[in-house]
C-alpha positions as CSV (number, residue, x, y, z in Angstrom):
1,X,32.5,26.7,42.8
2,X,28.8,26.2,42.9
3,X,28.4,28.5,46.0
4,X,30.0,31.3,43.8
5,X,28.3,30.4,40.8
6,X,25.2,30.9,43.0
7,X,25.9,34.2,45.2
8,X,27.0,35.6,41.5
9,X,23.1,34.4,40.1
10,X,21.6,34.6,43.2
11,X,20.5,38.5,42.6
12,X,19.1,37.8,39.1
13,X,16.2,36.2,41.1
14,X,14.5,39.6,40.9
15,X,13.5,41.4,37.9
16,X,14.8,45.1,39.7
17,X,18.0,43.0,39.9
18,X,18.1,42.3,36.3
19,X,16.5,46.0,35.3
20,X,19.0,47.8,37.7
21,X,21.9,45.8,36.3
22,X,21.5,46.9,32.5
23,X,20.4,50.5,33.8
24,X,24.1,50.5,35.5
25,X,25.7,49.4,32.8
26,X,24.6,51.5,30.4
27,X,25.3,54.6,32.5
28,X,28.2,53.4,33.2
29,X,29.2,53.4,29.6
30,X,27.6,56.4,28.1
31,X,29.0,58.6,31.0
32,X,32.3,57.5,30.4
33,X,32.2,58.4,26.6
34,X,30.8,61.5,27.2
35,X,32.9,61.9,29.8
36,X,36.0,61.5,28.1
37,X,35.1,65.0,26.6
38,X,34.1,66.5,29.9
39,X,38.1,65.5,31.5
40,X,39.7,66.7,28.4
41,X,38.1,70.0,28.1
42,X,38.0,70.6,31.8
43,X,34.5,70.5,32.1
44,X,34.2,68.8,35.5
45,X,32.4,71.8,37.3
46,X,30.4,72.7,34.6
47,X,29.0,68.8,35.0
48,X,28.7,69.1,38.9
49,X,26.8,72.3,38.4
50,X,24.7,71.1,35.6
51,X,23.8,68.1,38.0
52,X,22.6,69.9,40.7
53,X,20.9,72.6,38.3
54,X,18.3,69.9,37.4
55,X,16.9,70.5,41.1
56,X,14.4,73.0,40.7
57,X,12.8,71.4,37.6
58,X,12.5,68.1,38.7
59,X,10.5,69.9,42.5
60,X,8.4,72.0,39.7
61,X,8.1,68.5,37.9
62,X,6.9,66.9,40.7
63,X,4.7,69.5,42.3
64,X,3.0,70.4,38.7
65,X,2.9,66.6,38.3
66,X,0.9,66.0,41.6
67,X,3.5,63.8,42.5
68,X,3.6,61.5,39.3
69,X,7.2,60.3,38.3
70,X,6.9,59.6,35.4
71,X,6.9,63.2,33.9
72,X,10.1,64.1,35.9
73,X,12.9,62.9,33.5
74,X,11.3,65.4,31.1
75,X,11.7,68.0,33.5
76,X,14.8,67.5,34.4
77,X,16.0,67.0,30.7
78,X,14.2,70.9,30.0
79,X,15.6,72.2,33.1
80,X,19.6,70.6,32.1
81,X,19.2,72.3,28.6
82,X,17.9,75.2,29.9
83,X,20.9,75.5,32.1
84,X,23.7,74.7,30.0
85,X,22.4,77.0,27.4
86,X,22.0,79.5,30.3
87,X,25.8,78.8,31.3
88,X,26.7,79.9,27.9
89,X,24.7,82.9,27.1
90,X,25.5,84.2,30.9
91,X,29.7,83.8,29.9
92,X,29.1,85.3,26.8
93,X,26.8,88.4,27.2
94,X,28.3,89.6,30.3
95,X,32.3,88.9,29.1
96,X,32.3,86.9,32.5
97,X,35.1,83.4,32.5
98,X,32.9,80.2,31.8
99,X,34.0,79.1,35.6
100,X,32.5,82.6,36.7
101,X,29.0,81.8,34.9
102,X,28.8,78.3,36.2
103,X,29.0,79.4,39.8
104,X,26.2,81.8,39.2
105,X,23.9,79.7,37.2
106,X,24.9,76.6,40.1
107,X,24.1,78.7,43.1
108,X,20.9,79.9,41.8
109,X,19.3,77.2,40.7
110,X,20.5,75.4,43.1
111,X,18.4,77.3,45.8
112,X,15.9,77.6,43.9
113,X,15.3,73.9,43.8
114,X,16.0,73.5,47.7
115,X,13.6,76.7,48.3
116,X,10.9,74.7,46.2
117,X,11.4,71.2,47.5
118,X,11.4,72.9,51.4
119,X,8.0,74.4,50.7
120,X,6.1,71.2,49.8
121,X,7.8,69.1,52.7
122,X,5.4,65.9,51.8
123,X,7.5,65.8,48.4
124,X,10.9,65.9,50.0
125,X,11.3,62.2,51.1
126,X,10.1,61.4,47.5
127,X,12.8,63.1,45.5
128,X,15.6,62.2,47.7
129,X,16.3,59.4,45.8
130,X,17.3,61.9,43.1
131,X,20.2,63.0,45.2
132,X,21.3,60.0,46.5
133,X,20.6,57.4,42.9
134,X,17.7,54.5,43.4
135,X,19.0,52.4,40.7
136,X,16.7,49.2,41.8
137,X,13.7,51.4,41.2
138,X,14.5,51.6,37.2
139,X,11.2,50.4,35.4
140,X,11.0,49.5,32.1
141,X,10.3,52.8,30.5
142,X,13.0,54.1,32.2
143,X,15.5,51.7,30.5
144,X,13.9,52.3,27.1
145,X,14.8,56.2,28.0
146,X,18.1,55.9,29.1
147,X,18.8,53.2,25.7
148,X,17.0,55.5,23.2
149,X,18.5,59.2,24.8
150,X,22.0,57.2,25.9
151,X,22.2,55.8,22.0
152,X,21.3,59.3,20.6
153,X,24.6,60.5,22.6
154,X,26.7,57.9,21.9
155,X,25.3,58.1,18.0
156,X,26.9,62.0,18.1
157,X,29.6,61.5,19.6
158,X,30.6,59.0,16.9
159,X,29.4,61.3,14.2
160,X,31.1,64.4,15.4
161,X,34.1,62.6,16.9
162,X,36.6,64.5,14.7
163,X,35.0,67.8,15.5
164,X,34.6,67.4,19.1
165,X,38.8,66.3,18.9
166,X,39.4,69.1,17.2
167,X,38.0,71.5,19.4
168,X,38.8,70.3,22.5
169,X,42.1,70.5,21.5
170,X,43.5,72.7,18.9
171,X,40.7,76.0,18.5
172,X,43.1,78.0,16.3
173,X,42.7,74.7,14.2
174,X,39.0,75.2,14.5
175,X,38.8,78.1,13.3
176,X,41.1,77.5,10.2
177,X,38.6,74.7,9.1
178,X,36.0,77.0,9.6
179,X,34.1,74.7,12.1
180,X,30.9,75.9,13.5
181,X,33.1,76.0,16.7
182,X,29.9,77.8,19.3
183,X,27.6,75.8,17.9
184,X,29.9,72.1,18.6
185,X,30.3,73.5,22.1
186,X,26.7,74.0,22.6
187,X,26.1,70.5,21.4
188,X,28.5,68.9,23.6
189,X,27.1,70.7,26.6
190,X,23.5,69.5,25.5
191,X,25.0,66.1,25.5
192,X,26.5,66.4,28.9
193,X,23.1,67.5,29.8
194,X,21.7,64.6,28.6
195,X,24.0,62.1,29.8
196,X,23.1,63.7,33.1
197,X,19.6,63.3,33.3
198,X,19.4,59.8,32.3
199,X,21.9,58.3,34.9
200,X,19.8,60.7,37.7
201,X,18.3,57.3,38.7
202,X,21.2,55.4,38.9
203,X,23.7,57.6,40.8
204,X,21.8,60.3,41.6
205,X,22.7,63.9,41.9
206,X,25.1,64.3,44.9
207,X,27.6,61.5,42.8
208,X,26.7,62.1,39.1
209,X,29.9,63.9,38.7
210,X,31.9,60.7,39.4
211,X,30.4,59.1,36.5
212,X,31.3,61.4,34.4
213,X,34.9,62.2,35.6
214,X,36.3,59.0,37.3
215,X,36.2,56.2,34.5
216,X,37.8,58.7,31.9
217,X,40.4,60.2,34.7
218,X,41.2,56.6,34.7
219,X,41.8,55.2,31.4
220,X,44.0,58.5,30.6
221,X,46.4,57.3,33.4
222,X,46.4,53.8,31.5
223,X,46.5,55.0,27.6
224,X,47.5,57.5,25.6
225,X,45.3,58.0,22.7
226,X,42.0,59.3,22.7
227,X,39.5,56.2,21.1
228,X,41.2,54.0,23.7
229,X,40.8,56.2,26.7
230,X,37.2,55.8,25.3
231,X,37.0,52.3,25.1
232,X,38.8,51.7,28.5
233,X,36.9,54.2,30.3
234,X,34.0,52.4,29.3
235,X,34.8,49.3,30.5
236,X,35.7,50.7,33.7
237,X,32.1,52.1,34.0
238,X,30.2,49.3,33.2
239,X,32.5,47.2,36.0
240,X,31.7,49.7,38.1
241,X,27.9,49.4,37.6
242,X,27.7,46.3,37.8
243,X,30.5,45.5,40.5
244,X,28.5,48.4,42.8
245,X,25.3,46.7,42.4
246,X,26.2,43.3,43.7
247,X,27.7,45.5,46.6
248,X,24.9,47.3,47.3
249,X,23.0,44.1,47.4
250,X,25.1,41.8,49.2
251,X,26.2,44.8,51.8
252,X,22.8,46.7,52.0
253,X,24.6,50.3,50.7
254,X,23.0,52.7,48.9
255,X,23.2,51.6,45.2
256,X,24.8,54.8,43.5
257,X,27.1,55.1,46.5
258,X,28.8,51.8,46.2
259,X,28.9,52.3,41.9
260,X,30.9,55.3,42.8
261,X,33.3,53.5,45.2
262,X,34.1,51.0,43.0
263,X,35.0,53.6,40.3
264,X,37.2,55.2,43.2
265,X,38.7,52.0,44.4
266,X,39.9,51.2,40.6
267,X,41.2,54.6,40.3
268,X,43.2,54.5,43.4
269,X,44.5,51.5,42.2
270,X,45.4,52.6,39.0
271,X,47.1,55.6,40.6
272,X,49.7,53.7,41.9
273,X,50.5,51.1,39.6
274,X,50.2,53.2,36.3
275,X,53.6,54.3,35.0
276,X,55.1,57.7,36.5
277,X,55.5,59.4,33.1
278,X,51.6,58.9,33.1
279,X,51.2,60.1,36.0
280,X,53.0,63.6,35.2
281,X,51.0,63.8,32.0
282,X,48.3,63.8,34.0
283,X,48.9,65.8,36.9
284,X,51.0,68.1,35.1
285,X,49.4,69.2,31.5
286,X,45.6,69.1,32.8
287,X,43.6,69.1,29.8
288,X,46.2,68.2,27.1
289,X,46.4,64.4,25.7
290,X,49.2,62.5,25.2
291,X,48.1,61.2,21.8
């Protein structure tokens, strides 16, 4: 008992310990909230291609920056709005599907921020740990980001929870109550965006859309209304944060890698233990809840 009480403190020895830990947690959580949104509404691409359209600002960033990283999440944050708003405008002007307009604004500004980071080789090594997550690097200003940007999500979502429902589910509805139903969409998009650029450091690019998807994907297999998919899904993410870290420090993985895993491995588990009918209302209605 004492050798487990000490293997489970052992890591709290070091203050990147401790700093990585609340950083993974609270990604954890906030991406599964938001993400709830993102599973119901289909909006898995448009996360994966919002992740990797943050490229190009964060090589700008860092080449205007002179290689300074504390300027990049402001960057990245520009460059995610940019791009969602981008997504939209491209769907809308030029009648094109949303999936259509994704896949454009993806590719491009996803070689754009390859072409960029290429030509400045000496920055490359540097903002790899943007692909791949460096969660032990968090500092203390980049907790207070991710708590003051991650509260300001979480703080919408509660105050437009009925909205976002309503939208996601029922637009005829919408458009009955005469919701501002563009204008919601946007928002939730901005907040996706957001969500995205603050777990950058934690998980990193190549698996942010884990996060955002897995915990959710999840808890609908487990419950059937939408609050406690929330609240599950949450749980599930801050498990996984944590649950990765001590991984990645007992097992010397890469941090984000082993968070995602963990999300994975509960998944996987969940597949096949959760009830068959929930299964089929998973696999078989896509986007539509059960309660």
């Amino acid at each position: 008992m004492t050798d487990l009480l000490h293997m489970f403190m052992q890591p709290f020895q070091y203050p990147f310990m401790v700093r990585g830990l609340l950083a993974a947690v609270m990604v954890g959580v906030i991406c599964a909230v938001i993400g709830t949104f993102v599973v119901l509404r289909g909006l898995a691409f448009f996360g994966d291609a919002l992740a990797h359209s943050i490229l190009p600002g964060l090589a700008v960033g860092y080449l205007v920056a002179g290689g300074a990283r504390g300027v990049l999440f402001w960057w990245a944050l520009g460059t995610a709005v940019a791009a969602a708003f981008g997504i939209g405008a491209v769907s809308r002007r030029a009648r094109l599907k949303e999936d259509t307009a994704i896949g454009i604004i993806f590719a491009g500004m996803f070689a754009l921020g390859i072409a960029l980071i290429s030509s400045a080789r000496s920055y490359a090594v540097d903002l790899a740990h943007f692909l791949f997550g460096d969660v032990l690097g968090v500092g203390n200003g980049d907790l207070l980001l991710t708590a003051v940007f991650g509260g300001a999500v979480l703080f919408l979502t509660a105050l437009f929870y009925k909205e976002f429902i309503v939208i996601s589910f029922d637009m005829t509805l919408a458009q009955t109550l005469r919701l501002p139903s563009r204008a919601l969409h946007y928002l939730l998009l901005v907040m996706i965006a957001v969500t995205i650029v603050i777990s950058l450091q934690t998980v990193g690019v190549a698996l942010m859309l884990a996060m955002l998807v897995t915990p959710p994907a999840t808890a609908y297999l487990l419950v059937r209304r939408v609050p406690a998919m929330m609240a599950v899904a949450a749980i599930i993410g801050a498990f996984s944060g944590a649950a990765g870290l001590y991984l990645s420090y007992y097992f010397g993985v890469s941090s984000g890698a082993a968070i995602v895993l963990v999300c994975t491995g509960i998944f996987l588990v969940v597949l096949l233990v959760a009830p068959r009918n929930r299964l089929a209302g998973f696999f078989g209605r896509g986007n539509r809840s059960a309660g």
